[in-house]
C-alpha positions as CSV (number, residue, x, y, z in Angstrom):
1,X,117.4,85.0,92.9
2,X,113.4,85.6,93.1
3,X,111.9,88.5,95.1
4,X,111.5,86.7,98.5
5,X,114.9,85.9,98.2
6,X,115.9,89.3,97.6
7,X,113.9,90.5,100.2
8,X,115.3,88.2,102.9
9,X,118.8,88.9,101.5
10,X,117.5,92.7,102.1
11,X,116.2,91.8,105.8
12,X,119.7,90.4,106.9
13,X,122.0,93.0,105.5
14,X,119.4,95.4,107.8
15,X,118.9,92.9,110.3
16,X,115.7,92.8,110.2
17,X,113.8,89.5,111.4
18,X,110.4,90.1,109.9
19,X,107.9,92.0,107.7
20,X,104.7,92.6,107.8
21,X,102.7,93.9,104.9
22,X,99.1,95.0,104.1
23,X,96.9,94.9,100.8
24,X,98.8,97.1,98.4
25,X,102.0,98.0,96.1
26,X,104.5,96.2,98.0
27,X,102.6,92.8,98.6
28,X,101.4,93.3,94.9
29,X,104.9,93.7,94.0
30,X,106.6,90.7,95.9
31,X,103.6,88.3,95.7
32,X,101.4,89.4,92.7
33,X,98.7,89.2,95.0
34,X,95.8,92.0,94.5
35,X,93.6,91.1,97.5
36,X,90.7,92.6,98.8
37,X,91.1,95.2,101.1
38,X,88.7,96.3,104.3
39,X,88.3,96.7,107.9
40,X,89.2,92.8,108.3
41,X,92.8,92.7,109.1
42,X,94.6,90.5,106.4
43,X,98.3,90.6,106.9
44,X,101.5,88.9,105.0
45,X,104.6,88.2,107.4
46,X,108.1,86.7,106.2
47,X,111.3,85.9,108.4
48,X,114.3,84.7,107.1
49,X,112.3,81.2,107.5
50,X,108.6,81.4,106.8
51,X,106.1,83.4,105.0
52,X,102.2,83.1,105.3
53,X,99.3,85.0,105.3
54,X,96.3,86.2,108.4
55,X,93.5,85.8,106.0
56,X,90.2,86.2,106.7
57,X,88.3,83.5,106.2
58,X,85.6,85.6,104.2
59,X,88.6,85.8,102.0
60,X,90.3,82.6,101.6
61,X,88.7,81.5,98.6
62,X,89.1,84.1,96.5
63,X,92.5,85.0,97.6
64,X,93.7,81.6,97.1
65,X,93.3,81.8,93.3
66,X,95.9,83.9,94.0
67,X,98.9,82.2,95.9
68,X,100.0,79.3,97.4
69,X,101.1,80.7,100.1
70,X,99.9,79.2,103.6
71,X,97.0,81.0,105.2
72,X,95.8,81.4,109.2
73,X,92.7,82.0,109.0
74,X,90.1,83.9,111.1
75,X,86.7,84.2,111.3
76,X,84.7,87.4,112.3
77,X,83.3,85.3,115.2
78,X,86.9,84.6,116.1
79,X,88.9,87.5,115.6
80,X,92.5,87.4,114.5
81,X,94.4,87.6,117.3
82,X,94.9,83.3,117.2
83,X,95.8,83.2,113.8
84,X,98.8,85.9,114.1
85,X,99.8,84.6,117.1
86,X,100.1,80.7,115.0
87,X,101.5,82.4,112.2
88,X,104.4,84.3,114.6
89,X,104.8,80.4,116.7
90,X,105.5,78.7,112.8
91,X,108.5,80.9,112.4
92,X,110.1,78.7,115.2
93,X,110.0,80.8,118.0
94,X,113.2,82.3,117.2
95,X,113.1,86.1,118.8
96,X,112.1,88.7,116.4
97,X,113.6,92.3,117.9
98,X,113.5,94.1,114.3
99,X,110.1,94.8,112.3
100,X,109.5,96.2,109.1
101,X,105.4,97.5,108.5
102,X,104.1,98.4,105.6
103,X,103.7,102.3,105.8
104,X,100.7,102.0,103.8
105,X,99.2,99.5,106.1
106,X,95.9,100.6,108.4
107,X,96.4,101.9,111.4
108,X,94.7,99.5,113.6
109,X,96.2,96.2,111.5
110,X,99.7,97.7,112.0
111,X,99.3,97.8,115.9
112,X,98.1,94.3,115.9
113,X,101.6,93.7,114.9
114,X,103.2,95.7,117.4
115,X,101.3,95.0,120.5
116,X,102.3,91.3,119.9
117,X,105.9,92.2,119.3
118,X,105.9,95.3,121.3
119,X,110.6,95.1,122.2
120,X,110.8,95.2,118.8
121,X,112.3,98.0,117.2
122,X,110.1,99.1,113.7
123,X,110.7,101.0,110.8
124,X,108.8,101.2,107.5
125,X,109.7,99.6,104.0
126,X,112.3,101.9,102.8
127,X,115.4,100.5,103.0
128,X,114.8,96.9,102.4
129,X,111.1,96.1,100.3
130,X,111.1,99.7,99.1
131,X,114.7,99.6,98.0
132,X,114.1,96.8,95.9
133,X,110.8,98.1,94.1
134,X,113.1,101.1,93.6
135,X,116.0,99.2,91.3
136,X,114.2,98.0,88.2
137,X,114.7,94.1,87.5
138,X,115.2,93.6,83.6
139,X,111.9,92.1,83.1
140,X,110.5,94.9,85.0
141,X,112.4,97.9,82.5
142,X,110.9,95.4,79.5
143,X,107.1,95.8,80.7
144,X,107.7,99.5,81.5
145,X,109.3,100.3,78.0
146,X,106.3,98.6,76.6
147,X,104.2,100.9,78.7
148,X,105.7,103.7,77.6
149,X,105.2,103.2,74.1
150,X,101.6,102.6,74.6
151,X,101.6,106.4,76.3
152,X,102.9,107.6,72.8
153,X,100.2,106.0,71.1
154,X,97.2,107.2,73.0
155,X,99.3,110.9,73.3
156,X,99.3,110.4,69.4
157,X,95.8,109.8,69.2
158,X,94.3,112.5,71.1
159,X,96.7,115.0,69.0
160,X,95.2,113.4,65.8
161,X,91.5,114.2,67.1
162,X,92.3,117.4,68.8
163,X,89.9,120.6,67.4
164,X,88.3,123.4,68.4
165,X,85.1,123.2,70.0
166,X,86.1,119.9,71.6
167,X,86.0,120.1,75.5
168,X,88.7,118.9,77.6
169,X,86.6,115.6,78.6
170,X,86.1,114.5,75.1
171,X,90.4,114.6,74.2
172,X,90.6,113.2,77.5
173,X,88.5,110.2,76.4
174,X,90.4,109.5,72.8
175,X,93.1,108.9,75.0
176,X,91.4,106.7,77.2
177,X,90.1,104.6,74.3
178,X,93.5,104.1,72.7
179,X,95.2,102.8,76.1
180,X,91.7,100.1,76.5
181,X,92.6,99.7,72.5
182,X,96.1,98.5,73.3
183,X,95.5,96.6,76.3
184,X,95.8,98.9,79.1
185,X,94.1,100.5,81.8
186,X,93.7,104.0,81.6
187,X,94.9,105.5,84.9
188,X,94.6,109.4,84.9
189,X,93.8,112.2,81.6
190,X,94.8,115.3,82.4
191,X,93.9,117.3,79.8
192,X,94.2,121.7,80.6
193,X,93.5,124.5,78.3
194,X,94.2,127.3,78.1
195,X,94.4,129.3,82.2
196,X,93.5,125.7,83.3
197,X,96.8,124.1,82.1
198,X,98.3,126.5,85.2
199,X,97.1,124.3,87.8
200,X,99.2,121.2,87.5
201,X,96.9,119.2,88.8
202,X,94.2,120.1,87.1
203,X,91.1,118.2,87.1
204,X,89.7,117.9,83.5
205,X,86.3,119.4,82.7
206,X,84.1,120.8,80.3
207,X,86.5,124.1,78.9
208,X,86.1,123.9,75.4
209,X,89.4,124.4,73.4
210,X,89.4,127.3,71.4
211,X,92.3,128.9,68.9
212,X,94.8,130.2,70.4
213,X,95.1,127.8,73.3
214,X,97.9,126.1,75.2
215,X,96.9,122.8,76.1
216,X,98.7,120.3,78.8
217,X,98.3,116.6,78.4
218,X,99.4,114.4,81.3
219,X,98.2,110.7,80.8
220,X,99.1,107.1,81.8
221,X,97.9,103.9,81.3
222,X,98.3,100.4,83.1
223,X,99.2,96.7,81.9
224,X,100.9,93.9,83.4
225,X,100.9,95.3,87.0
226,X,102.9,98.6,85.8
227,X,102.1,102.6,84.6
228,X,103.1,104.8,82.1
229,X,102.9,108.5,82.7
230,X,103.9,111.3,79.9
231,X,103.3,115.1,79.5
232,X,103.4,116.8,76.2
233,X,101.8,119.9,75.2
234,X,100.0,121.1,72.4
235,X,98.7,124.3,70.8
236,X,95.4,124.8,69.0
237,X,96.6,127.6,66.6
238,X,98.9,130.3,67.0
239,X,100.8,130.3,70.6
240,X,100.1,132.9,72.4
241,X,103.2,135.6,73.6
242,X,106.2,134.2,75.2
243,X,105.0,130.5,75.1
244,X,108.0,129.6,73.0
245,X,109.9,131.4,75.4
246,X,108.8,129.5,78.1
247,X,108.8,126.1,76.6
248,X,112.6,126.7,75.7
249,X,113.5,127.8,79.1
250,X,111.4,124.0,80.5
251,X,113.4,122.4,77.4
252,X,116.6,123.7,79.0
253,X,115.5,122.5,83.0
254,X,114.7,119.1,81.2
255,X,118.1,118.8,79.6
256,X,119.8,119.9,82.5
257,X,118.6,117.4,84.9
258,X,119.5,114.8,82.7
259,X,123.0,116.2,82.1
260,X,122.8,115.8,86.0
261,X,121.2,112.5,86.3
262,X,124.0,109.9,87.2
263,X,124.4,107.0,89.8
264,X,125.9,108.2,93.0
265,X,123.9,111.5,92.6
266,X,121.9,112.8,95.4
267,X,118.1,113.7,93.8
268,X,118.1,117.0,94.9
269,X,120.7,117.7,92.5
270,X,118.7,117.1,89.7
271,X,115.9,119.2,91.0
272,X,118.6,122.0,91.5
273,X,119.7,121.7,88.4
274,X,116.0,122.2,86.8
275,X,115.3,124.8,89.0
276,X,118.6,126.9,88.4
277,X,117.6,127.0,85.3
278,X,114.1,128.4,85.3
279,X,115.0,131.0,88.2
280,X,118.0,132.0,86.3
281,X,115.4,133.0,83.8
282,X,113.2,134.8,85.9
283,X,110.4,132.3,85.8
284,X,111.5,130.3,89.4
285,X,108.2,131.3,91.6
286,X,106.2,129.8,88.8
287,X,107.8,126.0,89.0
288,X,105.9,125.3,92.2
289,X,106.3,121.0,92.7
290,X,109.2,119.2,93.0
291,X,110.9,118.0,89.5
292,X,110.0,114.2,89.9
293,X,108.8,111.4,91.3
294,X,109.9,107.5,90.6
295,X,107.5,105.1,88.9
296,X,106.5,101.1,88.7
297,X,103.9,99.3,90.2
298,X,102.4,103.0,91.5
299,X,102.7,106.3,89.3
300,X,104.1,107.8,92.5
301,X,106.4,106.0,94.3
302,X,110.0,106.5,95.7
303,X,112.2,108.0,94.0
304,X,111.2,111.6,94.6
305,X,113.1,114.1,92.9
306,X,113.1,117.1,95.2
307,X,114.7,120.3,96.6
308,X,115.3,118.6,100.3
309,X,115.5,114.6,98.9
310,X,119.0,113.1,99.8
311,X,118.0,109.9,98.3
312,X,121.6,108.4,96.6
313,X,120.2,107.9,92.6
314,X,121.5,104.2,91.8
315,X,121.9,102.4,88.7
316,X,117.9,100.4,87.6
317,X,115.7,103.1,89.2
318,X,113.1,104.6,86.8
319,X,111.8,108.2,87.7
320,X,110.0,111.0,86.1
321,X,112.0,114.1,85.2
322,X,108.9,116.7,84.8
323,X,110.0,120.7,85.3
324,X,106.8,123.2,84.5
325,X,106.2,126.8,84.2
326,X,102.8,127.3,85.4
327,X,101.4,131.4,84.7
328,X,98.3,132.5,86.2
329,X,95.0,132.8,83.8
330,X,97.2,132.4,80.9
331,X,99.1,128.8,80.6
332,X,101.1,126.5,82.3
333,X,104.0,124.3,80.3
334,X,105.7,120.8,81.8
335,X,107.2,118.8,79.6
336,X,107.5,115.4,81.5
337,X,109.4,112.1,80.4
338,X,110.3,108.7,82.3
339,X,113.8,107.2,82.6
340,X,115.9,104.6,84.3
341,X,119.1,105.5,85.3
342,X,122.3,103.7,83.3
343,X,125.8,104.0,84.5
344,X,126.0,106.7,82.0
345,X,123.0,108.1,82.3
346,X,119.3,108.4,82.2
347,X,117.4,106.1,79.0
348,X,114.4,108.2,78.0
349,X,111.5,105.7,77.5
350,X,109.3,107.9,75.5
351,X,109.7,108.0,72.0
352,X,108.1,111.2,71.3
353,X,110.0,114.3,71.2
354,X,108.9,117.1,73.6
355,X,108.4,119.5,70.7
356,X,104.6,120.8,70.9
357,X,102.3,119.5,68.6
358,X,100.5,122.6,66.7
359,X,96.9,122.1,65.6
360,X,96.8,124.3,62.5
361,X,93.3,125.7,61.9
C-alpha cells in the first residue's frame, strides 16, 4: 500500500471525504512535491476518488517536473475560484460533508476551501495525514538511521577541532562543513558556552570558549527529505562545581523516560518520568521545556512529549527524548537522543554515548 492509499484508507476509517493541503511537510510527505510557496493560492485535494492540484499557472512548469498529478490551472487575470470549483466537479459530484485542511495552510487559501464547501464539518491533519507521518514506514526508519549517523560524524568533528579561543560560530561551522561533507544539509548549530548554554535556545555568536567551559551542542542535518537532530555536551578543561552532578541527575531523567517509553503509553508519562527525576533532585524549576518532540520530514513535528500531551505512543513513531538542566550565568546540560518506538521499547539512533567529551588543555 503507497501513501495515497494509506491516506484514503485513513479518510474512510474517519469518514472523511476530502483533503486539502498547502505547500509544506505534509504534501512533501505524501507527494514529494517541494513547490513554491506565495500569496497565489496553490492547493492539493484528494477524495476517495480523485486527486489534483489548483496550480497557478505561473507555476505549472516548474512544478510539473515534479508530479504527474493533474493540475487546474489559474491565471492571475483569472483568479482561482474556476479552477477549484473544476477540480471539486471531477470528483463526481458526490457530496463532500467532512474536510481535512492543512493546519499549516494560509489563512486566506484555507477559506477558499471552506466558503465553497461551507456544511462541511473541518478538522486539521491530525488524525488521518498527520497520523501517518507519525508511524515510521521501514524505508522511512532506514533514511532516518542514516541521518543519524551523519549527526555523529559532524558532532565528532567539531569535538575534534574544538579549542580555546575558538568562538561559538567557528565550532558551529566544522559542523556544518561535515554534514555538506556527507551529503546533507545543515539545518540548525547550536553551539552555547559557558552562561549561554542556559538558554536552550540559544542563538550561537561570537563568545569565545575559554577553559573551564561547559559547552552545549545541538545540531542536525538534512538528506533525502528527512533530519537528524542530537545534543551532546562537552567541556573545555576542568568542569566546573556540580556539573557532574547535574549531568548524572539528566543521565538519570534520560534513562527513565526510556524505561518508560512503550506502545500504549500516554507521552506525558515519559515527560513525568524525566521530570520526577530532576525535581526529586532539587533541580525541577531549572528543566523549563517539555522532554520531546517527534521527528521526520520536520525537526518538530507530532509527537510532542509533554506534561499535558495525551497522545497514545504507538509502535514506528520516532521522537526526541531531550531532558536539560539549564542554571542561570553558569551552564545549562541536555543530553538529547532520537528513537522509534519497538514493541519493547525505544531503539536509540545515535551511536554516540552521552558521556561528555573533555577537551584536555
Amino acid at each position: 500500500m503507497n501513501k495515497t492509499e494509506a491516506l484514503r484508507a485513513k479518510m474512510a476509517e474517519e469518514g472523511v471525504d476530502l483533503i486539502a493541503l498547502g505547500p509544506g511537510a505534509h504534501l512533501q510527505w505524501l507527494t514529494g512535491m517541494k513547490p513554491h510557496a506565495d500569496e497565489r493560492p496553490l492547493v492539493y485535494c484528494l477524495t476517495a476518488d480523485h486527486e489534483g492540484i489548483v496550480m497557478p499557472s505561473l507555476e505549472a512548469d516548474s512544478a510539473r517536473r515534479q508530479t504527474d498529478l493533474p493540475f487546474y490551472e489559474w491565471s492571475d487575470a483569472d483568479g482561482p475560484t474556476d479552477a477549484l470549483e473544476q477540480l471539486i466537479a471531477a470528483q463526481g459530484g458526490k457530496p463532500v460533508r467532512s474536510i481535512v485542511l492543512d493546519e499549516t495552510m494560509r489563512a486566506d487559501h484555507a477559506a477558499l476551501i471552506q466558503d465553497r464547501l461551507m456544511n462541511a464539518s473541518r478538522q486539521f491533519c491530525d488524525s488521518t495525514i498527520g497520523a501517518l507521518r507519525a508511524r515510521k514506514m521501514p524505508e522511512e526508519y532506514t533514511v532516518l538511521k542514516a541521518n543519524a549517523q551523519l549527526a555523529d560524524e559532524a558532532m565528532q568533528a567539531a569535538w575534534a577541532a574544538m579549542r580555546p579561543g575558538m568562538t561559538e560560530l567557528e565550532v558551529a561551522e566544522v559542523a556544518r562543513e561535515k554534514f555538506t561533507e556527507l551529503g546533507a544539509k545543515p539545518i540548525f548549530t547550536i553551539i552555547g558556552a559557558g552562561g549561554n548554554g542556559a538558554m536552550p535556545h540559544h542563538h550561537t555568536g561570537e563568545t569565545v570558549l575559554k577553559t573551564g567551559d561547559v559547552v552545549v551542542m545541538d545540531i542536525g542535518g538534512a538528506r533525502d527529505g528527512f533530519s537528524s537532530d542530537i545534543t551532546r555536551m562537552a567541556v573545555i578543561g576542568e568542569a566546573p562545581a556540580e556539573y557532574e552532578k547535574v549531568h548524572a541527575i539528566v543521565e538519570a531523567a534520560v534513562q527513565a523516560a526510556i524505561e518508560v517509553a512503550r506502545p500504549g503509553v500516554r507521552a506525558h508519562e515519559l515527560d513525568d518520568a524525566a521530570r520526577g527525576v530532576i525535581t526529586d533532585a532539587g533541580y525541577g524549576e531549572y528543566f523549563m521545556h517539555r522532554l520531546g518532540h517527534g521527528m521526520g520530514v520536520e525537526v518538530h513535528e507530532p509527537p510532542y512529549l509533554s506534561a499535558s500531551s495525551q497522545t497514545v505512543l504507538d509502535e514506528g513513531m520516532v521522537f526526541s527524548i531531550e531532558p536539560g538542566i539549564y542554571l542561570p550565568g553558569r551552564f545549562g546540560l541536555r543530553l538529547e537522543d532520537i528513537v522509534i518506538l519497538r514493541t519493547d521499547g525505544p531503539e536509540i539512533f545515535s551511536e554516540l554515548p552521552r558521556d561528555t567529551h573533555y577537551m584536555h588543555c
